[in-house]
N, C-alpha and C positions, 0 to 999 in steps of 0.2 A: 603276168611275168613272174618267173620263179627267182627267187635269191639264191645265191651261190655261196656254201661255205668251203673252203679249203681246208682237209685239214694239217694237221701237225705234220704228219708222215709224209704226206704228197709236198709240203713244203720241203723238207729236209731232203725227200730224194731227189725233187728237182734241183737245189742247191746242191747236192753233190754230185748228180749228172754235169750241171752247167762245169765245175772246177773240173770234173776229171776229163771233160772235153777242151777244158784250155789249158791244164796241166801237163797230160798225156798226150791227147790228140792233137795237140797245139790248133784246134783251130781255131779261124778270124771270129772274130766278133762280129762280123755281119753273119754269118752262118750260125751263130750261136742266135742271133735275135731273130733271123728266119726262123729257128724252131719253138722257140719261144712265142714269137707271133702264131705260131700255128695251132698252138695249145690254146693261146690267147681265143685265137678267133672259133675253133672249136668250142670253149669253153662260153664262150655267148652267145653262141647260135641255142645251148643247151638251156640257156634262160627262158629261152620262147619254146621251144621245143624239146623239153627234157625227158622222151621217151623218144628221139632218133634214132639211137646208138644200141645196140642190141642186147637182150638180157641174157645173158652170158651163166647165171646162178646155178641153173643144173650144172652145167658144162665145168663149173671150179667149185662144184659142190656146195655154195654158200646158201642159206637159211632164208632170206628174204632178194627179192629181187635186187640184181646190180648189175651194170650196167658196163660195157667198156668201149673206149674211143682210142680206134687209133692210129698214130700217130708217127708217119715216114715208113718206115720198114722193122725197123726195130725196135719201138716205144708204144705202150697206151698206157692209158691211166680207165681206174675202173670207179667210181659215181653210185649213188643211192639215191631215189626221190624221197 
């Protein structure tokens, strides 16, 4: 099983998505931990399984393989092994 680090940036922008969706959007806090769960549970399946999610690297020009998951309609976050 693989270890998960987060890092800095994926921190900060999920904290600023979470405020500008209760700020602006005013939505409920159960909608807001529905999406949160969603990451969550994404984010553990990728412990066992950390090549599910597609290599995206040509596609956004990047140097080494990466990865992207995602997330409702409008959200992903992108990963390296």
């Amino acid at each position: 099983m693989y270890e998960l680090r987060y890092s800095e940036s994926f921190q900060k922008s999920l904290k600023a998505t979470i405020s500008y969706w209760q700020q602006k959007l005013e939505l409920s806090d159960d909608k807001i931990s529905e999406f949160v769960s969603s990451i969550y549970k994404s984010t553990e399946a990728l412990k066992r399984y950390p090549y599910l999610a597609e290599n995206v690297a040509t596609k956004y020009g990047f140097n080494q393989p990466t990865y992207r998951v995602v997330i409702g309609k409008s959200y992903a976050f992108f990963y390296r092994v």
